[in-house]
N, CA, C and O atoms as a Maestro MAE file, in Angstrom:
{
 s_m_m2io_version
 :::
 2.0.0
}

f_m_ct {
 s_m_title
 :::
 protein
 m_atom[316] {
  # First column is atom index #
  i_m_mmod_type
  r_m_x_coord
  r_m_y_coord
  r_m_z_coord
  i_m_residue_number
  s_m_chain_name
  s_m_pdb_residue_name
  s_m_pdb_atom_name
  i_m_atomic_number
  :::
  1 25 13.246 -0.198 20.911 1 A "UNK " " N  " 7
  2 3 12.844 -1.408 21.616 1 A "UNK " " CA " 6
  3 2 13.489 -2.600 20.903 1 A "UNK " " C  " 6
  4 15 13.430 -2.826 19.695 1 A "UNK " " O  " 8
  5 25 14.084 -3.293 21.795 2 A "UNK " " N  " 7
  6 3 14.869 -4.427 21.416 2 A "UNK " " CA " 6
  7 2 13.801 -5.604 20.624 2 A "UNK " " C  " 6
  8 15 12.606 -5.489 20.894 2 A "UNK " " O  " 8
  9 25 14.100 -6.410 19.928 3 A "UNK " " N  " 7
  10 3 13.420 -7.324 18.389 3 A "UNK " " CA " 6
  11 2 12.747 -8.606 19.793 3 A "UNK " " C  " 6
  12 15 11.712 -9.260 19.666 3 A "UNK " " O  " 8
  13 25 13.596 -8.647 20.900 4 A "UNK " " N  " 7
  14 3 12.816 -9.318 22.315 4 A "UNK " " CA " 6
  15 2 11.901 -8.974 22.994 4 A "UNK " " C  " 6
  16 15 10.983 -9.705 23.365 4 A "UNK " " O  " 8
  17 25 12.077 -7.492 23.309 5 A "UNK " " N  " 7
  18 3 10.904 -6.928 24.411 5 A "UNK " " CA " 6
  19 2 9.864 -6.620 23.353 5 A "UNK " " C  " 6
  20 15 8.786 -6.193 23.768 5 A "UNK " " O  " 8
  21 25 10.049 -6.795 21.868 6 A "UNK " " N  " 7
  22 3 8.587 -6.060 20.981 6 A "UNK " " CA " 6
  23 2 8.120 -7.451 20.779 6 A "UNK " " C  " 6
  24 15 6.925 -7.571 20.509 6 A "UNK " " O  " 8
  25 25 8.942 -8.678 20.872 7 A "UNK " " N  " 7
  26 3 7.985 -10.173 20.620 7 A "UNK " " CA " 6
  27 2 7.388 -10.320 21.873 7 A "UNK " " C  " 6
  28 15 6.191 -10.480 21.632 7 A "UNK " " O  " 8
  29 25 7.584 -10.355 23.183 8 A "UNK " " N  " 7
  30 3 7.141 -10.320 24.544 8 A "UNK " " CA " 6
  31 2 5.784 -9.344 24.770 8 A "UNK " " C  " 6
  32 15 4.738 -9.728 25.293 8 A "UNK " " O  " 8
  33 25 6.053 -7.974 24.244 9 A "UNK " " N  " 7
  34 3 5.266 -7.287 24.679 9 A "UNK " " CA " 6
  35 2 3.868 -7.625 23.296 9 A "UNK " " C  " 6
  36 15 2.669 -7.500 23.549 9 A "UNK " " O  " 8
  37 25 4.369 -8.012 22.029 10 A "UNK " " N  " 7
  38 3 3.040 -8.543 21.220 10 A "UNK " " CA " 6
  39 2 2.588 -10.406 21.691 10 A "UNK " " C  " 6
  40 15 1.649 -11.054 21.229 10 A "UNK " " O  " 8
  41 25 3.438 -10.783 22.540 11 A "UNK " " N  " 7
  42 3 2.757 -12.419 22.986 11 A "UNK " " CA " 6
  43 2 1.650 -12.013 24.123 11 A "UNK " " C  " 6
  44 15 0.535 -12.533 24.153 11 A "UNK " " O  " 8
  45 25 2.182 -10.820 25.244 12 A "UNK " " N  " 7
  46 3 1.491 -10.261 26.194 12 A "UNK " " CA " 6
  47 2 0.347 -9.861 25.760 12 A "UNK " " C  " 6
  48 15 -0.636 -10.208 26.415 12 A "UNK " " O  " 8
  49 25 0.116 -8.901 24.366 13 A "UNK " " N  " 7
  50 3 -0.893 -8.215 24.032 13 A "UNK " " CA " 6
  51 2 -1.901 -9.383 23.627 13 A "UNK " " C  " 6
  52 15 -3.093 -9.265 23.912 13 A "UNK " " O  " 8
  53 25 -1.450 -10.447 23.001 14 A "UNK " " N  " 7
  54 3 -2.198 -11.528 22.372 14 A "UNK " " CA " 6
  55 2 -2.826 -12.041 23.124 14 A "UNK " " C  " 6
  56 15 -4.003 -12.319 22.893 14 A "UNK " " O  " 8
  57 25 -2.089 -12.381 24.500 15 A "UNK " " N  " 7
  58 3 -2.582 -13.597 25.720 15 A "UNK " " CA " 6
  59 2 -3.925 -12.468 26.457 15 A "UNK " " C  " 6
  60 15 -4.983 -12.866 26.945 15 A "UNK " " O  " 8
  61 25 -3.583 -11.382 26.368 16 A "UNK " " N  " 7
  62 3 -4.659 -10.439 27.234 16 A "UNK " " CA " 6
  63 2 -5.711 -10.488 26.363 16 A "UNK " " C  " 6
  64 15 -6.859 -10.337 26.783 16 A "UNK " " O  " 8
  65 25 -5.458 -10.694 25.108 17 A "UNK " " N  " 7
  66 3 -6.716 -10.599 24.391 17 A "UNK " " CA " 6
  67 2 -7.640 -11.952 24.300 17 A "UNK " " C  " 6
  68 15 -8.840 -12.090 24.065 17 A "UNK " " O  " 8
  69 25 -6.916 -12.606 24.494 18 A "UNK " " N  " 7
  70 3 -7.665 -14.290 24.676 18 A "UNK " " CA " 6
  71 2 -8.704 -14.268 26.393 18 A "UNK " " C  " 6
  72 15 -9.710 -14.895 26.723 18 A "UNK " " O  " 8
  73 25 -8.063 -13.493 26.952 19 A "UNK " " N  " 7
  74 3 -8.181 -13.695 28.335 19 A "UNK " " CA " 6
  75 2 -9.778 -12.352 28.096 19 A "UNK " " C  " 6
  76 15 -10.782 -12.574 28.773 19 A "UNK " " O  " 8
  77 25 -9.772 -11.593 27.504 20 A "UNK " " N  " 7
  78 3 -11.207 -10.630 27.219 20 A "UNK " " CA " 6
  79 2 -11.957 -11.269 26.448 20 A "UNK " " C  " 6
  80 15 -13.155 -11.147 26.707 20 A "UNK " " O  " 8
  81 25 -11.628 -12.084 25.358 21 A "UNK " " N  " 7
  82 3 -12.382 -13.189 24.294 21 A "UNK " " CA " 6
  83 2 -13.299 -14.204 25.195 21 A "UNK " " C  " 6
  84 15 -14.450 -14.576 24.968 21 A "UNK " " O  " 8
  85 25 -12.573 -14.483 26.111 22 A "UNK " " N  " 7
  86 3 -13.158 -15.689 27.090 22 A "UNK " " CA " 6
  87 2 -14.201 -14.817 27.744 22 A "UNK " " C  " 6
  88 15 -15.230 -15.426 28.038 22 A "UNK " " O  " 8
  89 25 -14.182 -13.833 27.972 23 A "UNK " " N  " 7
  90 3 -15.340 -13.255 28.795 23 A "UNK " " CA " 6
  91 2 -14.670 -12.941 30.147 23 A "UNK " " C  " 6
  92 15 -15.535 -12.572 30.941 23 A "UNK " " O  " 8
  93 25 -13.383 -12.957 30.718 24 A "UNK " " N  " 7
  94 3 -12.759 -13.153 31.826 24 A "UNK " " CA " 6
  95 2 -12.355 -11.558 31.788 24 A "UNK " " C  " 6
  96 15 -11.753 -11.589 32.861 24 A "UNK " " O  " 8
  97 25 -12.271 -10.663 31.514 25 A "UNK " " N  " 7
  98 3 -11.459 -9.286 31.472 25 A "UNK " " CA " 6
  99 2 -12.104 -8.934 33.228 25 A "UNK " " C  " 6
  100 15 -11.316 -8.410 34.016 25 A "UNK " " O  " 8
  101 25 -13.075 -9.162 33.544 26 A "UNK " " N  " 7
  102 3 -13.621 -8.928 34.577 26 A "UNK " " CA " 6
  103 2 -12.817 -9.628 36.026 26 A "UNK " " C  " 6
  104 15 -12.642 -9.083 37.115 26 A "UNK " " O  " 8
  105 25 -12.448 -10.923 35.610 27 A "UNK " " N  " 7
  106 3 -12.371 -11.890 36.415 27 A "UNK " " CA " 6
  107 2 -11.437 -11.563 37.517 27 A "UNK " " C  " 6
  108 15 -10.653 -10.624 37.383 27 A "UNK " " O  " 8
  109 25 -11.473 -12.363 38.732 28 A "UNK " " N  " 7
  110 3 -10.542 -11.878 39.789 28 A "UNK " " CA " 6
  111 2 -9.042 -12.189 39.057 28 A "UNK " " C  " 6
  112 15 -9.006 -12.902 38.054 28 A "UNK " " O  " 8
  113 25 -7.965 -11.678 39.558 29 A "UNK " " N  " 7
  114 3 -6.585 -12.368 38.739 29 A "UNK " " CA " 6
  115 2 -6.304 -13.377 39.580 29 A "UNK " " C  " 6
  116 15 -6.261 -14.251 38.714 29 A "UNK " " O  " 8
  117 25 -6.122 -13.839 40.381 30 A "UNK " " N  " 7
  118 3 -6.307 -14.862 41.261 30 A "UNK " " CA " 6
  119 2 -6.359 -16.422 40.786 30 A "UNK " " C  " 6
  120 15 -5.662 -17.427 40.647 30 A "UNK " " O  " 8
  121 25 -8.036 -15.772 40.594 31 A "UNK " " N  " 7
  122 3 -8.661 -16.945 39.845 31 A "UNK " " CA " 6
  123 2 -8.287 -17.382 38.400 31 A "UNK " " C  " 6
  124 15 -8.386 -18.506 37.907 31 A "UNK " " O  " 8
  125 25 -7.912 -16.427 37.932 32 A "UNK " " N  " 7
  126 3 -7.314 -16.388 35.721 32 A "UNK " " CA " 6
  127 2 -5.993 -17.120 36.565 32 A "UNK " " C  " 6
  128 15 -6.231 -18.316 36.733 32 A "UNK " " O  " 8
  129 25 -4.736 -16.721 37.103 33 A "UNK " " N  " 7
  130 3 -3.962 -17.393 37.439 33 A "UNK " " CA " 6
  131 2 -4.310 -18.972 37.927 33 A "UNK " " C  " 6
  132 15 -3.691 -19.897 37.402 33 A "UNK " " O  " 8
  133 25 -5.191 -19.195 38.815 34 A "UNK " " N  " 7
  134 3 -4.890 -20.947 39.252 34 A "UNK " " CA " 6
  135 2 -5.958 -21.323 37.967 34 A "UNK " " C  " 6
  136 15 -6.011 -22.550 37.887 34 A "UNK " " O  " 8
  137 25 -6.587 -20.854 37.221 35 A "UNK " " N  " 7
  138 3 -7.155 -21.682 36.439 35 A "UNK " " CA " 6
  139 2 -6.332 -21.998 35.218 35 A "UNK " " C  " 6
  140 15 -6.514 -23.121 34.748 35 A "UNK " " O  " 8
  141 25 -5.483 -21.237 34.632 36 A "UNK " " N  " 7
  142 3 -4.284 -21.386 33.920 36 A "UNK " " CA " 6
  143 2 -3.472 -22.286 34.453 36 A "UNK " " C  " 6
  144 15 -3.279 -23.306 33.791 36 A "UNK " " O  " 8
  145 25 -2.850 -22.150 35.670 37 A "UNK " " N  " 7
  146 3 -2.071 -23.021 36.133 37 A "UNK " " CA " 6
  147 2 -2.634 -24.365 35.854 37 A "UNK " " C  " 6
  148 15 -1.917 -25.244 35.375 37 A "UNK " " O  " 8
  149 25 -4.129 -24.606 36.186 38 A "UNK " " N  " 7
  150 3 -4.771 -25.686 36.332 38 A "UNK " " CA " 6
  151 2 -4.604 -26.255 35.194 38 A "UNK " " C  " 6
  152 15 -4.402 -27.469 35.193 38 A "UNK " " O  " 8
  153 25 -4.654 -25.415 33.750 39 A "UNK " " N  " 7
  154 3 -5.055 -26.336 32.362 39 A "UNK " " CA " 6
  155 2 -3.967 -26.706 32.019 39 A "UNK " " C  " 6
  156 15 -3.810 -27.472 31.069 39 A "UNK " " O  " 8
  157 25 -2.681 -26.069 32.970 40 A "UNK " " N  " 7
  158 3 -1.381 -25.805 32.248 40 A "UNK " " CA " 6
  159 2 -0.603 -27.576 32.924 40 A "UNK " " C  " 6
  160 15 0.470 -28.115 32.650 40 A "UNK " " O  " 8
  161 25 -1.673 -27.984 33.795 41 A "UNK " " N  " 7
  162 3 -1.556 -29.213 34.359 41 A "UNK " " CA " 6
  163 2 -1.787 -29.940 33.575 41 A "UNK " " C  " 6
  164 15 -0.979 -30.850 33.390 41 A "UNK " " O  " 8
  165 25 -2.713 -29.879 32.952 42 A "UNK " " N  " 7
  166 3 -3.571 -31.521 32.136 42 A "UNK " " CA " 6
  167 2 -2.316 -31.748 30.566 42 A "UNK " " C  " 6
  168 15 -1.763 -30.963 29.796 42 A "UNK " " O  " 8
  169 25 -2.346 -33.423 30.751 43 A "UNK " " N  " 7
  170 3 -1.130 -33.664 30.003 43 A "UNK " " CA " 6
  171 2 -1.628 -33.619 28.424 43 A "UNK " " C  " 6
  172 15 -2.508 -34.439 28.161 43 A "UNK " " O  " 8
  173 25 -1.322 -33.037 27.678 44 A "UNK " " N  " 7
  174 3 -1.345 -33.080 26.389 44 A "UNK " " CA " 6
  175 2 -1.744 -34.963 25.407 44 A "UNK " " C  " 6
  176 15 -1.260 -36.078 25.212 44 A "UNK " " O  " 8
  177 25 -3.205 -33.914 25.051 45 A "UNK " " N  " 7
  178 3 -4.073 -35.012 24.284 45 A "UNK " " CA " 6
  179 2 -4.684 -35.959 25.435 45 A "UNK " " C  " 6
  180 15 -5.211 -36.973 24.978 45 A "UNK " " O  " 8
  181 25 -4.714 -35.848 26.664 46 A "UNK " " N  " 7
  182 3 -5.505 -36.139 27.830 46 A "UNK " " CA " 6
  183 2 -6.987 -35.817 27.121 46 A "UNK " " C  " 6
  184 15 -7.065 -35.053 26.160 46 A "UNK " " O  " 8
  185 25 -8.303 -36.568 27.774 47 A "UNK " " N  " 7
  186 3 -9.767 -35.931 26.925 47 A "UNK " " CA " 6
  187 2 -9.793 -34.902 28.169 47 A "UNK " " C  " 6
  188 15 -10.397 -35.644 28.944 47 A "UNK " " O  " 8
  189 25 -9.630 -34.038 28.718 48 A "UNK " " N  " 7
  190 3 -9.607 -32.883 29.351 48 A "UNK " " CA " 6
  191 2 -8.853 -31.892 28.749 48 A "UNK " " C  " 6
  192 15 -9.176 -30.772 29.145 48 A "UNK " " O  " 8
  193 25 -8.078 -31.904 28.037 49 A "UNK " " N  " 7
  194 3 -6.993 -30.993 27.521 49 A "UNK " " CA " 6
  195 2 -7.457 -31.120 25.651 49 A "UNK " " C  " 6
  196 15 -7.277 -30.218 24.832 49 A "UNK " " O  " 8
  197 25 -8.027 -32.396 25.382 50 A "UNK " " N  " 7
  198 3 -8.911 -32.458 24.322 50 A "UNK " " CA " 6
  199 2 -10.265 -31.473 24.240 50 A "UNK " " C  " 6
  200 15 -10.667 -30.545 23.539 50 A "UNK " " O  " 8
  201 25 -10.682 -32.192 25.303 51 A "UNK " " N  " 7
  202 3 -12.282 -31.182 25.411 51 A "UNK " " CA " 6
  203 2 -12.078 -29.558 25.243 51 A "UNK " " C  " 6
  204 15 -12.858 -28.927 24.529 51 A "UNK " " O  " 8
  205 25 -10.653 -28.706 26.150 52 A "UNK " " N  " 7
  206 3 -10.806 -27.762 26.163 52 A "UNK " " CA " 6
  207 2 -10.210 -27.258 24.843 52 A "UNK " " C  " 6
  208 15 -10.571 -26.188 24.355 52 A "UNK " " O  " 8
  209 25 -9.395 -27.959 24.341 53 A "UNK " " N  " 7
  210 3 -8.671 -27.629 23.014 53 A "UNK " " CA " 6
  211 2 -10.134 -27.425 22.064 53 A "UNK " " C  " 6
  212 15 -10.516 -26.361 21.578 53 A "UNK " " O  " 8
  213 25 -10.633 -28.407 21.987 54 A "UNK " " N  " 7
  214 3 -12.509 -28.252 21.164 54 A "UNK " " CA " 6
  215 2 -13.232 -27.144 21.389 54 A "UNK " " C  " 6
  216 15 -14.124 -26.816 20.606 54 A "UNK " " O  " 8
  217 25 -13.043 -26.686 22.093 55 A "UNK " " N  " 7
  218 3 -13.841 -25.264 22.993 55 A "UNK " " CA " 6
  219 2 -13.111 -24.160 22.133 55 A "UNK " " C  " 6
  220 15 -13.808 -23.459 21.399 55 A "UNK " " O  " 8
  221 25 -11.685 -23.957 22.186 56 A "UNK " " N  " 7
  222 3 -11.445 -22.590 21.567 56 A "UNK " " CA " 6
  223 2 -11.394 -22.966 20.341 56 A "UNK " " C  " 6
  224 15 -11.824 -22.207 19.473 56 A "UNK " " O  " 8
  225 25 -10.839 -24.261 19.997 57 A "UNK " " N  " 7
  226 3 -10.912 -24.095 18.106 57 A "UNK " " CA " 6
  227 2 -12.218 -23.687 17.665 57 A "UNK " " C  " 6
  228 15 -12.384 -22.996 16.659 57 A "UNK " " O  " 8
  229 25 -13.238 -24.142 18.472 58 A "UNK " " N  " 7
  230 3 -14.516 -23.634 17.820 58 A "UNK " " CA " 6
  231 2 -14.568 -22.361 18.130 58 A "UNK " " C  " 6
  232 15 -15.197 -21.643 17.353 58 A "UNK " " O  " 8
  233 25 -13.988 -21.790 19.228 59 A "UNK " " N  " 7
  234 3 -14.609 -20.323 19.167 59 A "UNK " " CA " 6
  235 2 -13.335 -19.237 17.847 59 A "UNK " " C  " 6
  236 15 -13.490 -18.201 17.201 59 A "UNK " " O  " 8
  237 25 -12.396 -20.042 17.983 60 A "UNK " " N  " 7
  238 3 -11.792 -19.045 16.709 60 A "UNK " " CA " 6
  239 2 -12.459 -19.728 15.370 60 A "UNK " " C  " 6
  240 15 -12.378 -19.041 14.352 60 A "UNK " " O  " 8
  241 25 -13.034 -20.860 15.270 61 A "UNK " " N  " 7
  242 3 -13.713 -21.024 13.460 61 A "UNK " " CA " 6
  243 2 -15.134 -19.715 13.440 61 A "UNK " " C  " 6
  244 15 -15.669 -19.177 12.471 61 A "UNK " " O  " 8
  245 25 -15.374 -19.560 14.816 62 A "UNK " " N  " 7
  246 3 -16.672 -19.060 14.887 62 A "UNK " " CA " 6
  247 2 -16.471 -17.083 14.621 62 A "UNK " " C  " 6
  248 15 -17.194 -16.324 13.975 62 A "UNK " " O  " 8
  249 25 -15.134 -16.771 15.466 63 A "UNK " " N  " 7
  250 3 -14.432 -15.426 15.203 63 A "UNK " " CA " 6
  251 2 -12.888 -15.522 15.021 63 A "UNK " " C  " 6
  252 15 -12.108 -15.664 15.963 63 A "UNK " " O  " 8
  253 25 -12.649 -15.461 14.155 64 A "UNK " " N  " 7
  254 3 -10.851 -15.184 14.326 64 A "UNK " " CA " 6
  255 2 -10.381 -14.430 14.716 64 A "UNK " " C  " 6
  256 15 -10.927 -13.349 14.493 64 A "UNK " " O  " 8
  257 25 -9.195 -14.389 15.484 65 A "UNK " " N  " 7
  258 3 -8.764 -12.939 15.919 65 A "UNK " " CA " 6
  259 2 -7.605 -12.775 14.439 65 A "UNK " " C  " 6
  260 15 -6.931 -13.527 13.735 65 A "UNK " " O  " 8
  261 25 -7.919 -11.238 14.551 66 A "UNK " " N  " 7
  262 3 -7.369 -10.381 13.161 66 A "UNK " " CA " 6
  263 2 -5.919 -10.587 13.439 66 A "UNK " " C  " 6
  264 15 -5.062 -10.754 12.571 66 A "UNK " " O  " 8
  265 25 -5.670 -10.553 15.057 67 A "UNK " " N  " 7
  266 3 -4.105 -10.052 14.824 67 A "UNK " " CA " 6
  267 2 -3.121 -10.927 15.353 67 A "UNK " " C  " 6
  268 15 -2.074 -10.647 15.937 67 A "UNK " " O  " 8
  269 25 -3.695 -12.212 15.011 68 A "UNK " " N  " 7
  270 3 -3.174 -13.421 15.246 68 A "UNK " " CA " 6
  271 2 -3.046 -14.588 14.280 68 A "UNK " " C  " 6
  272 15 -3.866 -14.620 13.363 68 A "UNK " " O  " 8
  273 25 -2.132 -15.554 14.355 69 A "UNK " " N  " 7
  274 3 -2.365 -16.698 13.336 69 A "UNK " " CA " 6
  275 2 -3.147 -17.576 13.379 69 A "UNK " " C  " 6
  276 15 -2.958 -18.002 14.518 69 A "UNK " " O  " 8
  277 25 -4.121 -18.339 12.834 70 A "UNK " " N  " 7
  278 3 -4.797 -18.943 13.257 70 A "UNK " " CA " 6
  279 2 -4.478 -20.212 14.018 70 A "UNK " " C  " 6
  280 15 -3.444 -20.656 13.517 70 A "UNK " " O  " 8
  281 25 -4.944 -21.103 15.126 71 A "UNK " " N  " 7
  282 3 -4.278 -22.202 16.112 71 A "UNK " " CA " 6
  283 2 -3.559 -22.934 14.955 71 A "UNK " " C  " 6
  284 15 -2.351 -23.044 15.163 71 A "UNK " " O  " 8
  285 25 -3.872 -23.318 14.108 72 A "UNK " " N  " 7
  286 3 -3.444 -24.718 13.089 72 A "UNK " " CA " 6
  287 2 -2.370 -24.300 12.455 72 A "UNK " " C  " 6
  288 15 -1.589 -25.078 11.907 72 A "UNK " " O  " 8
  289 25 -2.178 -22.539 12.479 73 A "UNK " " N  " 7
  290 3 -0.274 -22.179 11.841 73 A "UNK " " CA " 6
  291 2 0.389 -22.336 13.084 73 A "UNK " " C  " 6
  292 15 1.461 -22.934 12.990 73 A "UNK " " O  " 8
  293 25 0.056 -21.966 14.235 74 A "UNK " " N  " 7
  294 3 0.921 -22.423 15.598 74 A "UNK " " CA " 6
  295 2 1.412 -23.773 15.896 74 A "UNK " " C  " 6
  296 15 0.983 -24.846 15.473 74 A "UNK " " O  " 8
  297 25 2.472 -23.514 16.771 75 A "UNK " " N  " 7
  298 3 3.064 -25.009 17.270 75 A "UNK " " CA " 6
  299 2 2.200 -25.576 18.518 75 A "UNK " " C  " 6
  300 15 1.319 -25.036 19.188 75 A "UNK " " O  " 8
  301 25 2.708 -26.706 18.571 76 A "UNK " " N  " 7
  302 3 1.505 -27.425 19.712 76 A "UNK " " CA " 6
  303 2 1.739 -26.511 21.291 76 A "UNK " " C  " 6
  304 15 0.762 -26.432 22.036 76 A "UNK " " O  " 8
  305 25 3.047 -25.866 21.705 77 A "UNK " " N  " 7
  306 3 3.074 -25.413 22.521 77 A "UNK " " CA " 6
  307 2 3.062 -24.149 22.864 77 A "UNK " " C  " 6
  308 15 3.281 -23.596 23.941 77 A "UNK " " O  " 8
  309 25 2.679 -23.609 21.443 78 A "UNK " " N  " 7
  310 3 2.348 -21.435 21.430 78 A "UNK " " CA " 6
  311 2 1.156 -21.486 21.628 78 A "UNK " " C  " 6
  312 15 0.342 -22.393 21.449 78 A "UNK " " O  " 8
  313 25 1.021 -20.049 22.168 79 A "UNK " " N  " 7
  314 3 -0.566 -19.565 21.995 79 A "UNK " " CA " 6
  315 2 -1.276 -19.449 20.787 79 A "UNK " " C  " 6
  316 15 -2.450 -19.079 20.794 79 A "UNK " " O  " 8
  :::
 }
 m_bond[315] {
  # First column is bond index #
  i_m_from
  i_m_to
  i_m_order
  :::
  1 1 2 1
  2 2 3 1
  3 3 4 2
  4 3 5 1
  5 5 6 1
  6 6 7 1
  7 7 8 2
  8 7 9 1
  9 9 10 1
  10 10 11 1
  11 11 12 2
  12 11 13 1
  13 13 14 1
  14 14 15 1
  15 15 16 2
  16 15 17 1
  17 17 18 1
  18 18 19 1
  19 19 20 2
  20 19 21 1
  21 21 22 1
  22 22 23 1
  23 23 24 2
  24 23 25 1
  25 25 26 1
  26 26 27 1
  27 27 28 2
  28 27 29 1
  29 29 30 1
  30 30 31 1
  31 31 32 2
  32 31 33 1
  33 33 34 1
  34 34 35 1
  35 35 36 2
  36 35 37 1
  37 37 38 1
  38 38 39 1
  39 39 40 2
  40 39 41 1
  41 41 42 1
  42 42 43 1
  43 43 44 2
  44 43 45 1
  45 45 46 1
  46 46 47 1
  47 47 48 2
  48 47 49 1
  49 49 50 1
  50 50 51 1
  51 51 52 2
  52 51 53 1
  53 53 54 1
  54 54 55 1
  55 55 56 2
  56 55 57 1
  57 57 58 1
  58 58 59 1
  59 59 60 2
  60 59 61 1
  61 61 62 1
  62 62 63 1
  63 63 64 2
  64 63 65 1
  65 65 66 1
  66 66 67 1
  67 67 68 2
  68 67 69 1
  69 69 70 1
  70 70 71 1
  71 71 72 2
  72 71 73 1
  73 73 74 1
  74 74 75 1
  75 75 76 2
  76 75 77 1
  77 77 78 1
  78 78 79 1
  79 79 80 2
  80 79 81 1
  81 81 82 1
  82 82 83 1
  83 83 84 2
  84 83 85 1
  85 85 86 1
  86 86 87 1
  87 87 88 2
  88 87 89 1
  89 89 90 1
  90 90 91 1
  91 91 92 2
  92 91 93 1
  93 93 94 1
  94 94 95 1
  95 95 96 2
  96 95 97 1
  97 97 98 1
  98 98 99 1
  99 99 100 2
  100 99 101 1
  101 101 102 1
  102 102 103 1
  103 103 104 2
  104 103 105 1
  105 105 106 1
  106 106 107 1
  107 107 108 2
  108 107 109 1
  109 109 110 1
  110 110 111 1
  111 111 112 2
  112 111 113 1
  113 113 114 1
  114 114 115 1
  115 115 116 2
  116 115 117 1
  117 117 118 1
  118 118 119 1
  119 119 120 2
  120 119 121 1
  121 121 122 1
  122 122 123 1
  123 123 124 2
  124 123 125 1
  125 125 126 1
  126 126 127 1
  127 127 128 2
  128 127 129 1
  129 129 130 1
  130 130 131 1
  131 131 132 2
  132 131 133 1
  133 133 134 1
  134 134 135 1
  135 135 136 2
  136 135 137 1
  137 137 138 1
  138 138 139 1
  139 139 140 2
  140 139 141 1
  141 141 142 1
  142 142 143 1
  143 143 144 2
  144 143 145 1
  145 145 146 1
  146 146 147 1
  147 147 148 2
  148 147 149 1
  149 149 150 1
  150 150 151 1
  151 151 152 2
  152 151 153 1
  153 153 154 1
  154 154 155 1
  155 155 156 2
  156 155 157 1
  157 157 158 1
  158 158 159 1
  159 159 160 2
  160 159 161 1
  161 161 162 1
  162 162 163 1
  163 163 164 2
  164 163 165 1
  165 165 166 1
  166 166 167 1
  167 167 168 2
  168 167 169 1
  169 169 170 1
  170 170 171 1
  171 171 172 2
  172 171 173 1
  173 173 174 1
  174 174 175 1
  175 175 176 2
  176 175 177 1
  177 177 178 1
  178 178 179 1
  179 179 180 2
  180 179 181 1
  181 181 182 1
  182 182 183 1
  183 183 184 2
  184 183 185 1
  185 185 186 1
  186 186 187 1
  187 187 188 2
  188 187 189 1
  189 189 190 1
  190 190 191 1
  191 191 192 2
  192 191 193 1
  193 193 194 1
  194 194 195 1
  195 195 196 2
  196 195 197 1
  197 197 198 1
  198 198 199 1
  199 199 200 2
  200 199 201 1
  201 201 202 1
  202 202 203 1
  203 203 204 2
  204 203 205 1
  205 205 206 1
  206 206 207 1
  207 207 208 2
  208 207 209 1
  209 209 210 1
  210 210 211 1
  211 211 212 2
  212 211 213 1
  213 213 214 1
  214 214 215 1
  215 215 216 2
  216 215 217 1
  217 217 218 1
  218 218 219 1
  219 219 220 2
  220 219 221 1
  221 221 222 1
  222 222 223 1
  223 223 224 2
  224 223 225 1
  225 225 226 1
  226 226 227 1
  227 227 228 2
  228 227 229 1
  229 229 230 1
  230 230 231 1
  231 231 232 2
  232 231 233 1
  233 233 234 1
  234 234 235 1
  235 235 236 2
  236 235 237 1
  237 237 238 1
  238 238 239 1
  239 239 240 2
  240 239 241 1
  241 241 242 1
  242 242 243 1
  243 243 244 2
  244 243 245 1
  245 245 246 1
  246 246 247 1
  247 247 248 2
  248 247 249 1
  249 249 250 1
  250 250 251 1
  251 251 252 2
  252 251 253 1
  253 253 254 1
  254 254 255 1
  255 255 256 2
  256 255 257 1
  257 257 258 1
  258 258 259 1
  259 259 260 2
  260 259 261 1
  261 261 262 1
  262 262 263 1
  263 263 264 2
  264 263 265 1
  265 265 266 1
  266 266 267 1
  267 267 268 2
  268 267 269 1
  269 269 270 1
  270 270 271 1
  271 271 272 2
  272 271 273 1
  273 273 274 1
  274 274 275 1
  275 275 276 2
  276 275 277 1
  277 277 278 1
  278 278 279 1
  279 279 280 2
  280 279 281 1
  281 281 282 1
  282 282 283 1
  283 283 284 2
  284 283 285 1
  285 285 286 1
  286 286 287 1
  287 287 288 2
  288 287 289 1
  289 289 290 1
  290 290 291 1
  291 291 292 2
  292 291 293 1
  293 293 294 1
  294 294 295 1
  295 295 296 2
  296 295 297 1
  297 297 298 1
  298 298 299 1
  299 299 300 2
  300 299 301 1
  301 301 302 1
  302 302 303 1
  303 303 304 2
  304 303 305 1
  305 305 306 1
  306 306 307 1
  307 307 308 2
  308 307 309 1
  309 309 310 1
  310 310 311 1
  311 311 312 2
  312 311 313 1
  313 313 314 1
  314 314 315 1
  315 315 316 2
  :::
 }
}
């Protein structure tokens, strides 16, 4: 497996795991799609894109995921 499809297929594994963290593993895909789309709208440091940014930092101070970096080693525009 090419050093591309193994970073793709571990960003994929990461994003699915955020998406079961949220409580959404259930959710229609539909709906996970326009609601993504939706946040993927709000302009950076907007208090909507603030508020929700507050929401997961607290839920990773509260659990970290093991097989990830924590938000504050990421860039403003990675997962």
């Amino acid at each position: 497996m090419s050093e591309a499809r193994r970073h793709e297929a571990r960003q994929k594994f990461l994003l699915g795991g955020l998406v079961v963290r949220a409580g959404l593993a259930e959710a229609d895909r539909a709906f996970l799609l326009g609601a993504l789309i939706e946040a993927g709208r709000l302009a950076a440091g907007s208090d909507q894109h603030e508020r929700l940014k507050a929401i997961g930092l607290e839920a990773f101070r509260r659990q970290p995921m093991e097989d990830a970096p924590a938000p504050d080693q990421e860039s403003e525009d990675g997962p």
